[in-house]
N, C-alpha and C positions, 0 to 999 in steps of 0.2 A: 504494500500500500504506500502511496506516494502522496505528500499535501502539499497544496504552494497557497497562497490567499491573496486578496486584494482586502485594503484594511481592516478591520477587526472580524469579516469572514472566513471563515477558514474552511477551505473546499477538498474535500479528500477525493481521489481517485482510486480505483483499484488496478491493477495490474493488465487486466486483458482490455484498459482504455484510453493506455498509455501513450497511442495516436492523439487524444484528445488533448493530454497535457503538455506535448511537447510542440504547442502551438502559440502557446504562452512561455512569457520567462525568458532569464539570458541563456537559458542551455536552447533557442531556438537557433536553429540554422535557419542561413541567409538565403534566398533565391540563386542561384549560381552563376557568378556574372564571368565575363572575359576575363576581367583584374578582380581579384576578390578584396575584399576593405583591407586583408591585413596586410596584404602583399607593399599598398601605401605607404606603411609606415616600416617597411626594412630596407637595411640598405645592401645593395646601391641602391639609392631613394630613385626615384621614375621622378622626381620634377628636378634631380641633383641636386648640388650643392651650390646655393647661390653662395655669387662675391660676398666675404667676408671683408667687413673693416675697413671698406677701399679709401686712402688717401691717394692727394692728388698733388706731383711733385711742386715745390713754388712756382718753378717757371710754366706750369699747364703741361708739360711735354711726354707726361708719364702718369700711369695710375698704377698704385702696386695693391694686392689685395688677398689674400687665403682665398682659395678655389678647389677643386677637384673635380677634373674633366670626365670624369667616371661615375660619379655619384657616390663614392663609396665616403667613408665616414671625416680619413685623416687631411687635413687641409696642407697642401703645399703652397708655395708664395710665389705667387704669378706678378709679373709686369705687362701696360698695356698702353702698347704708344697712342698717345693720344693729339689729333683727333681720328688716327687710322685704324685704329680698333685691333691692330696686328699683335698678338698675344703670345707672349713666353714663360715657361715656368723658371724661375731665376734659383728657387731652392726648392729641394728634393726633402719632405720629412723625414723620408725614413732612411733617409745616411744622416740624420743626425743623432745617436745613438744617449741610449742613457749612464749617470754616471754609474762605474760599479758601485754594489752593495758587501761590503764585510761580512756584513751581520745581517744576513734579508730571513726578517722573521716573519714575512708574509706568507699565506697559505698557499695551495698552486691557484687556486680559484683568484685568490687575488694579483698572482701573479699575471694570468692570464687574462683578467679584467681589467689592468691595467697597461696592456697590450691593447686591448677590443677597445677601448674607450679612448683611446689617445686623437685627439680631437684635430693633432696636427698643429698650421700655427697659423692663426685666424687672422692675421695683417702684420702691417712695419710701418713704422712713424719715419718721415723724409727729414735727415739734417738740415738746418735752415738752408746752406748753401744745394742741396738735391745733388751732394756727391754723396752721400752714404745711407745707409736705410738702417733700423735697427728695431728688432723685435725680440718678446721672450718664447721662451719654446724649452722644454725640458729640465726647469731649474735653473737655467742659464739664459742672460740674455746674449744678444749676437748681435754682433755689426756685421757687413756687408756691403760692394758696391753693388747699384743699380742693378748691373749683369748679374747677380749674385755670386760674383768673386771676391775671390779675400774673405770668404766667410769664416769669424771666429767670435770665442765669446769674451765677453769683458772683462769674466772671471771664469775660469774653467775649475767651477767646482760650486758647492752648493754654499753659494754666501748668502742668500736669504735676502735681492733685491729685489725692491718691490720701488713698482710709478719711477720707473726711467725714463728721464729726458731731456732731449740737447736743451741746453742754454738758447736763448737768443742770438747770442754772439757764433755758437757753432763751437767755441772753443771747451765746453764740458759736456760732461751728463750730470745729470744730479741725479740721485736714488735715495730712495728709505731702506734703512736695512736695521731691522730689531723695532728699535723706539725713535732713533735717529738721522738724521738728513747728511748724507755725503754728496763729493762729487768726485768726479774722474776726470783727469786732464787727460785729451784726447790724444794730445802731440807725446806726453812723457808716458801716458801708465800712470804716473803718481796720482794715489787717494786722499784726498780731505775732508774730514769730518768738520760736519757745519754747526750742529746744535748736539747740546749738548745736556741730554736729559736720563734722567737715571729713577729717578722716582716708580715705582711698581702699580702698571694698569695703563699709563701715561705712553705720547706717544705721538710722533710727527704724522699726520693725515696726511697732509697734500705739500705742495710746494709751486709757487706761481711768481716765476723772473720777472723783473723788471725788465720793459725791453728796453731798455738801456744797460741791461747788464750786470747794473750797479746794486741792485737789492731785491729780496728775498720775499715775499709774503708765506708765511706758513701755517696751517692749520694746526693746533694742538690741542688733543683728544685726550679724556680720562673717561677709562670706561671698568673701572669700579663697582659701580651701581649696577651694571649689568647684572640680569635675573640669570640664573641657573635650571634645568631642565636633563631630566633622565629619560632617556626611549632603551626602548630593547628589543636586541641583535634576535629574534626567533628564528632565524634560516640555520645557524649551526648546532651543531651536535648540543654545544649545552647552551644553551640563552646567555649572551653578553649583554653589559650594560655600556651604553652609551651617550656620555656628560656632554652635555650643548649647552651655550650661552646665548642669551638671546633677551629683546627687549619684552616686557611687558604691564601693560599700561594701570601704573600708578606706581611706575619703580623710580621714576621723574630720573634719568640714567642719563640725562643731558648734560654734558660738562665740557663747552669747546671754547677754544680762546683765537684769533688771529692776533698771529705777531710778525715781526719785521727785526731781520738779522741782515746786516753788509754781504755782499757777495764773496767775501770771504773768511764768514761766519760769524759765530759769538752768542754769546747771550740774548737770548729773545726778548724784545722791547716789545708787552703786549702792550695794544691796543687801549686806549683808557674808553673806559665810558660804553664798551658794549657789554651787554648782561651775556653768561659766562650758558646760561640755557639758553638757546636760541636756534632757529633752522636755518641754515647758509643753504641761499640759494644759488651766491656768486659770488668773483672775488676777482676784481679786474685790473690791472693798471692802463694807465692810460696811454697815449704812444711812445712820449719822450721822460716818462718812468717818475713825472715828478708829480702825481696823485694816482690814490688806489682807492677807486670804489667797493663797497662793501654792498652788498642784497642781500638782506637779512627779511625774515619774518618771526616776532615773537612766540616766546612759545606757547601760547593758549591757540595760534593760530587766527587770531584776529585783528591784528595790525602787520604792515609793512613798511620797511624804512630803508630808502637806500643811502649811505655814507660813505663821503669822500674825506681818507687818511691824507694828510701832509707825513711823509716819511719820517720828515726829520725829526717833526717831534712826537710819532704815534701817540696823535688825538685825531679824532672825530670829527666830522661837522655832519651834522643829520642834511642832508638837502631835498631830501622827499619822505613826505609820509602818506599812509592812508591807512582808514581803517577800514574792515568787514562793513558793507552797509548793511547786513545781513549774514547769516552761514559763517561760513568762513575765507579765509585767504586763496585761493586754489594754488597750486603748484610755479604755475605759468608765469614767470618772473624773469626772461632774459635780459640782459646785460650788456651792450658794444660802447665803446667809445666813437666819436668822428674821430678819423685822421688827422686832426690838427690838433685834438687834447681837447680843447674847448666846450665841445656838448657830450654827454650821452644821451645814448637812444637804450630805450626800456621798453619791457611789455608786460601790458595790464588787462586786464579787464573789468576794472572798474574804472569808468569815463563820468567826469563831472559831479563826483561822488555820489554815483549810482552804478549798478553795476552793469555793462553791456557787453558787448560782443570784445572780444581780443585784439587790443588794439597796440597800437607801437608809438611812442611818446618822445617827444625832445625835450633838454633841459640844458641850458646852461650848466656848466661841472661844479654852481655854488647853487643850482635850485629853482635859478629865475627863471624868466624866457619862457616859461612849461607850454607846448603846443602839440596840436594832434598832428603826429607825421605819418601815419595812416590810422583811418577810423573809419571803416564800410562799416557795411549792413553784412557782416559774416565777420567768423574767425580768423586770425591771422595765426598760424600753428610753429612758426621757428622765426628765428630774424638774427641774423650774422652779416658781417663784413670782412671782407678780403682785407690781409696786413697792408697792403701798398693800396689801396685802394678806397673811394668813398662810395664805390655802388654798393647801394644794402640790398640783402638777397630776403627776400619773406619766404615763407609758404602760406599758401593762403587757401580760403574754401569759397572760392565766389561762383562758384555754378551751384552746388552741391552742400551740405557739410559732411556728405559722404565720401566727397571726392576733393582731390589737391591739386593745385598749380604752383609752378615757382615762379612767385612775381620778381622785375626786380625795380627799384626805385633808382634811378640813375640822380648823379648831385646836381642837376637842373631841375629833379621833380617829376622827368619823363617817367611811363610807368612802360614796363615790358613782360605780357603772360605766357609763361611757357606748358604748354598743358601735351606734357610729355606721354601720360596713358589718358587716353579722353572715357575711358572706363573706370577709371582708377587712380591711387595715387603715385602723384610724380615725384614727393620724396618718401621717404621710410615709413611708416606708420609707427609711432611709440605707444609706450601706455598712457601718459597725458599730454601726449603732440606728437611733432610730425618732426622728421631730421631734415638736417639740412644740405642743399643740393652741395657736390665740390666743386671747390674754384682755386684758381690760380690764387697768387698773389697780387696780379695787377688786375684780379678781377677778370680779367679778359677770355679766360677758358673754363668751362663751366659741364660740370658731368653730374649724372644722380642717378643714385639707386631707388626704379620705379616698379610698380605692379599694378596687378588687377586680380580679380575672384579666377579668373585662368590661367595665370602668367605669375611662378613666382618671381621676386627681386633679383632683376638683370640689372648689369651697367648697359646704360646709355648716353649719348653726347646730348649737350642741349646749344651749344652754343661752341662754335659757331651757326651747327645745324644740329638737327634734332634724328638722331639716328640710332639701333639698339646696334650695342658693342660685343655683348655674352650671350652666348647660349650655353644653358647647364642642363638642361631637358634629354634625359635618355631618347631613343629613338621609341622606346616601350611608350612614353608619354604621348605620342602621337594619337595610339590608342583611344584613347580619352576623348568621352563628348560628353560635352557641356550642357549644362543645364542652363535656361534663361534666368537673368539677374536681373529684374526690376524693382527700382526704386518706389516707395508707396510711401502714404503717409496717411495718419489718423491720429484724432486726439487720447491723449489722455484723459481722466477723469478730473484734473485742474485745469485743463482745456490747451494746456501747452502742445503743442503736434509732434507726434515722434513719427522719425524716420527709420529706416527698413530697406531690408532687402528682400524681396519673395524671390524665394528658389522653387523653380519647377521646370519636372521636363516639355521639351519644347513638341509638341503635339500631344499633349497630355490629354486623354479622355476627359472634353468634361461635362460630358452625359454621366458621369459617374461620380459618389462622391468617393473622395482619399483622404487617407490620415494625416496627419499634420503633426509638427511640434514647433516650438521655438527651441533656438541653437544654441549651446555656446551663452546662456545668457551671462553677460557682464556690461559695464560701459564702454562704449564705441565697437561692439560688436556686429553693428549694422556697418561699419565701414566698408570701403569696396577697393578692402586692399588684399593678397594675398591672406588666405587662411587653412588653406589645405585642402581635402580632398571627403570630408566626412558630410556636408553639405550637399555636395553635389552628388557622393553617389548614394545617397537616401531619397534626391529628387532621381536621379535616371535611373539607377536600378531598382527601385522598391516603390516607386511611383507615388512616392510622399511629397508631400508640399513644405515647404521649410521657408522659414522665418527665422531674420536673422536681425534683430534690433541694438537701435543706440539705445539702451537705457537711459536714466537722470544719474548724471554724474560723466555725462559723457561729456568731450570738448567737439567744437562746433556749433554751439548753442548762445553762446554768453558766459559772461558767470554767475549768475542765478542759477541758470540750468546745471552749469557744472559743478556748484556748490550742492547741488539740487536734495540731496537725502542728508543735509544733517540733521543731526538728531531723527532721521527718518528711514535709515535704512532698513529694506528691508517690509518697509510698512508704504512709502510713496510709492516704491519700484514694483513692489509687488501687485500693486493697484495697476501699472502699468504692465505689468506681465498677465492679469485677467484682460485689460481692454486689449492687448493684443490676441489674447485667447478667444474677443468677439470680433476682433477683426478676421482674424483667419476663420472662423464659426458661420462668418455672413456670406463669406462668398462660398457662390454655388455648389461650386463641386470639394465643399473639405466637408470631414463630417465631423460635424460640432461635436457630438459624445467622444471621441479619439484625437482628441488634442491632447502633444506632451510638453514635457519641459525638461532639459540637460543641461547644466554648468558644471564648471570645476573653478576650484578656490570659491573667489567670492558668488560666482556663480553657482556653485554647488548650493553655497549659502542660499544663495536668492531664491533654487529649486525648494529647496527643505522651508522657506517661508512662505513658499507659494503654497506648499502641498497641506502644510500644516496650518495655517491660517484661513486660505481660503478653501476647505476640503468642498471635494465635489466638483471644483471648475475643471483641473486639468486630470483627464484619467490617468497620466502617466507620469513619471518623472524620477531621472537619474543626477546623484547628488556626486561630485566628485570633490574630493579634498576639501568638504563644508567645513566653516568655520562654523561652530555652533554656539559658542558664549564668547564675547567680545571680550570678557575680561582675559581672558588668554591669549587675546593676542598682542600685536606689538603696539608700544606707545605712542609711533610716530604715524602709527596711522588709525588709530582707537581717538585718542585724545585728539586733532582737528577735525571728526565725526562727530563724535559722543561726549568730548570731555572725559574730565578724570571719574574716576568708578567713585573714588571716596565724597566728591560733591554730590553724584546722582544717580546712586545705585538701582532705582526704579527704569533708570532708559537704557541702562542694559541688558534688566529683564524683558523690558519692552521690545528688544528688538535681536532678541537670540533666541534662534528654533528650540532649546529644550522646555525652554518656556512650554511651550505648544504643543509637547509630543500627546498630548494626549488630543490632539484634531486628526492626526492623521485615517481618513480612508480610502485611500488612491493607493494605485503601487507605484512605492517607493524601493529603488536602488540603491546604497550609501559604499562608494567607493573611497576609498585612503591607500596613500600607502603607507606601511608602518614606520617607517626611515626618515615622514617628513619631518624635516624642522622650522620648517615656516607656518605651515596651517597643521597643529601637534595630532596628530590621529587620536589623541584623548580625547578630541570635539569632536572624534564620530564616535567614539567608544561611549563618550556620556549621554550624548544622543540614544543610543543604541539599548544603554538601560533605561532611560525613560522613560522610550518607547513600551521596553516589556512592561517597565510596571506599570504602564500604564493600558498591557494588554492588546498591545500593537503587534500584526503583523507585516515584515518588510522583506527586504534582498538586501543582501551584503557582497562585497567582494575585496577580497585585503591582497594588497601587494607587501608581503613580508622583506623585502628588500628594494625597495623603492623608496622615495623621497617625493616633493612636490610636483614633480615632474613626469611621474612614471615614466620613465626613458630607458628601461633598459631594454638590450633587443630582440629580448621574451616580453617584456611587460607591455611595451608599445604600443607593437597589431594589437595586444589582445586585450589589452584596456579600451580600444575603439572598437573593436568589434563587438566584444562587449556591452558597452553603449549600444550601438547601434542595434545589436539582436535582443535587447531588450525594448527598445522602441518599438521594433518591429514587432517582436512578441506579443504583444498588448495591444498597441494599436490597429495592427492588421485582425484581428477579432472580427468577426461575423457578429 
């Protein structure tokens, strides 16, 4: 006898019915396609290896970048003349071998997972003069010319450097190694130790030259107060424990200082007058090295302040503020100087102390002057400047906010759009913006890494012409057909309009009705930039219709919208995950009773709030890596949501699924893996008894060697197929 249930039913089957049961659930198989779901996610990958990391040499005349022509996993270091697109591998991975081990107390499993995973070497940063290239790879960083000759490492042997990088001038590197900031003279070999810090927890962050050569700006971190965390090892013989440190929210584990040390070191002259908790969002000098901008936002999250340092006497002068008109601060905070010292340019989204759409700001370097240097009616998603140069590069979302172009603003004011995928976007898609396209130094040569829902990130020229450079697409990729991508839009239930992608196959019966889910749900998930392959083949092989939304919290909105769930997550978004469950429910051919819902991380979260809150709306739903009580997770992203737990312990209950397990009657999937240390698998494990005491029936699935990512290349395929056959299982129902 064999049971499965859909919430607190519990449906028994007998043996000789068992056709009847294996029609439900994730033990369903898939309809049997050409490429089966899992085949997508092993490698050699069938869409390849797009360019990693590409920079673009000063003079525009070269792009160097991690690639592999094969699709297989380890990345080698390609050059790529530019604008000819004629392409060379300059370093080979795997003639670069590891150091030996004395004492290798590792297992063979780990021996040999340490082999399987080796990720290769994902780009090189160009010497200011674009004769030398240098990247890390194996414990060891490497220099290199251009050709990839003369390859060797700076230290051949495990000295523990970390954030290499040439000087301005070309004449060093600066590195972190331990707690403190060196450099290396390039011409001698001889090492200098710059800072000088020995205190226990403490510790050099970052390091940012003056371009003039002359001085230091440095980060300096005490992490202390970091919170402590035990998971355990279950995949061996006997269970290990395994000690992690990690933030979480009410450990208040904030403790950073910027300071200012001579170019040839000494004692750290911090900064007076900035509070010692705070989030750095920036930290800039300006061209001729004699003021360094500071972009800070407080740490409640509800003010932003940018400040301009005089070196000489590390002090302050505030020269912008604002506060939250509402929510809170959002992320979106960049930073350039003009060319001549004089102004910077900033990006906000709060315009005339309200908040609106993502805009870019000028200021005099003491405050004054403040004007809008661009302010549409859409977001403006990155904004940079070339070292020799005054053209500012945006990305912007002026057709779309699903879609990107790279503006540029020329120093007359002319404006120039580059809408390099007219389906998609023309630079990177991040988690709260968009990267920015490469350019020269004089501005004059100009590349980016672009996509679409078909096409993952290629290099392509934009300027002087707009041309694609890479292909990384197996010839298996060919294969592949496409499902239609149409943009749609409907209100939510505060009337604001959310945007979407509908996925469906392109002659799809629709005399008929089909199942449906939304994807993926998180913010900016309706984008229409590269996502993979689980979307589309739910829409062509299983003739499901998919729904792919921006949530509240996405960017392309304003910052209202993208401030949009504080104090509300979980409870606004969820409001919009039912009106998109009557969006897809209206039209003709879905059928309303077999609507699902799928995320991982916070997505996961958003599933397990939808299923448990609003029971009844969605029949289906798969939770992966759900955060299920706020109070576990990390501070730097709990406290500008929810605040600290100790002022208002009620809107954490308010807005964590165990609150709720006792709503659940839909079936529910709860996916972890046990290895994570970002979303702790205890937020499914506590979920998981609430649910019983509370009498709940669900599906589980634990990846006992896994982390956040389920990536390894057993866990991969088979955590999407997974998903997927369990959609299918439910949904395709009679």
């Amino acid at each position: 006898m064999i049971s499965t249930s859909r919430g607190g039913v519990r449906r028994v089957f007998l043996l000789p019915f068992l056709a009847l049961l294996v029609s439900v659930g994730f033990g369903q198989s898939l309809p049997k396609a050409d490429i089966p779901i899992e085949r997508f996610y092993q490698y050699p990958l069938i869409n390849g290896r797009s360019p990693s990391n590409p920079k673009m040499s000063p003079d525009g005349s070269k792009i160097v970048f991690g690639w592999n022509e094969t699709g297989a996993r380890k990345l080698d270091l390609w050059s790529l003349q530019y604008p000819s697109g004629k392409k060379q591998r300059i370093v080979d991975a795997s003639k670069i071998t590891d150091l030996p081990r004395q004492d290798d107390t590792r297992t063979d499993q780990e021996k040999s997972e340490a082999i399987l995973y080796d990720g290769g070497i994902t780009g090189a940063d160009w010497s200011p003069d674009g004769d030398e290239l240098m990247f890390s790879y194996k414990g060891r960083v490497w220099l290199t010319q251009p050709d990839g000759s003369e390859l060797h490492p700076i230290v051949d042997g495990q000295s523990g450097i970390a954030s290499p990088q040439f000087t301005p001038d070309g004449k060093y590197i600066s590195y972190v190694s331990g707690q403190n900031l060196f450099r290396l003279d390039r011409h001698s070999g001889a090492v200098k130790q710059l800072t000088f810090i020995s205190k226990p927890n403490t510790k050099i962050e970052s390091a940012t030259w003056s371009q003039d050569g002359k001085t230091i700006a440095v980060t300096w971190s005490d992490s202390s107060k970091e919170g402590k965390h035990v998971m355990m090892d279950f995949s061996k013989d006997r269970a290990t424990v395994v000690n992690i440190q990690r933030e979480w929210n009410g450990d208040l584990n904030v403790d950073n200082q910027i300071g200012l040390i001579p170019a040839d070191g000494g004692i750290i002259r911090f900064v007076s007058g900035l509070p010692r908790y705070l989030w750095l969002k920036d930290v800039e000098w300006s061209p001729d090295g004699s003021k360094l901008a500071i972009a800070w936002i407080k740490d409640d999250f509800k003010e932003f302040t940018i400040s301009v340092v005089d070196p000489a006497k590390a002090e302050k002068a505030d020269v912008y503020n604002e506060k939250a008109p509402m929510n809170y601060i959002t992320d979106w905070r960049p930073l350039v100087w003009t060319k001549d010292g004089e102004s910077i340019l900033f990006g906000t989204d709060i315009v005339d102390g309200r908040f609106g759409y993502r805009s870019v700001m000028k200021m005099d370097a003491d405050g004054k002057n403040l004007s809008k240097f661009y302010s549409e009616g859409h977001d403006v998603a990155a904004l940079g400047r070339p070292k020799e140069s005054d053209r500012i590069f945006l990305v912007t979302l002026g057709e779309s906010p699903l879609k990107s172009e790279i503006t540029v603003v020329e120093p007359d004011g002319k404006r120039t759009h580059h809408k390099v995928m007219p389906n998609g976007m023309s630079t990177p898609k991040e988690f709260d913006a968009a990267g920015l396209p490469l350019y020269s130094d004089d501005g004059g040569r100009v590349a980016t890494l672009a996509s679409d829902r078909t096409v993952n990130p290629e290099l392509y020229s934009v300027e002087p012409t707009i041309k694609r450079l890479t292909k990384s697409q197996l010839p298996e990729f060919e294969k592949v057909k496409w499902a239609d991508f149409k943009e749609v839009t409907f209100k939510a239930p505060d009337g604001r309009m959310l945007h979407g992608l509908l996925i469906a196959r392109p002659g799809l019966d629709l005399s008929q009705k089909h199942p449906a889910f939304i994807s993926n749900v998180y913010a900016n998930s309706g984008k229409a930039a590269w996502s993979g392959f689980l979307e589309n083949y739910a829409a062509m092989n299983l003739d499901m219709v998919v729904l792919a939304l921006d949530f509240r919290a996405s960017w392309g909105y304003g910052g209202e919208f993208n401030s949009g769930y504080y104090r509300q997550m979980g409870l606004i978004d969820v409001d919009e995950a039912v009106a998109a469950k009557e969006y897809l429910a209206s039209l003709p051919y879905v059928r309303g009773d077999r609507v699902g819902i799928w995320g991982w991380s916070y997505g996961g979260y958003l599933t397990c709030m939808s299923l448990l809150t609003k029971p009844g709306v969605f029949h289906t739903g798969v939770a992966v890596a759900s955060v299920t009580d706020w109070k576990s997770y990390n501070e730097w992203y709990t406290r500008r949501r929810l605040g600290l737990v100790k002022d208002d312990p009620k809107i954490f209950e308010k807005t964590s699924p165990i609150t709720y397990a006792g709503g659940l009657q839909d079936n529910l999937l709860l996916v972890h893996g046990i290895m994570d240390d970002n979303v702790l698998f205890q937020d499914t494990a506590r979920l998981i008894q609430r649910l019983i005491d509370n009498g709940k029936y669900f599906d589980e699935m634990t990846y006992p060697r896994d982390d956040h990512s389920i990536g390894k290349d057993t866990s991969r395929p088979h955590v999407f197929a997974t998903i997927l056959r369990y959609l299918y299982g439910h949904l395709s129902q009679p």
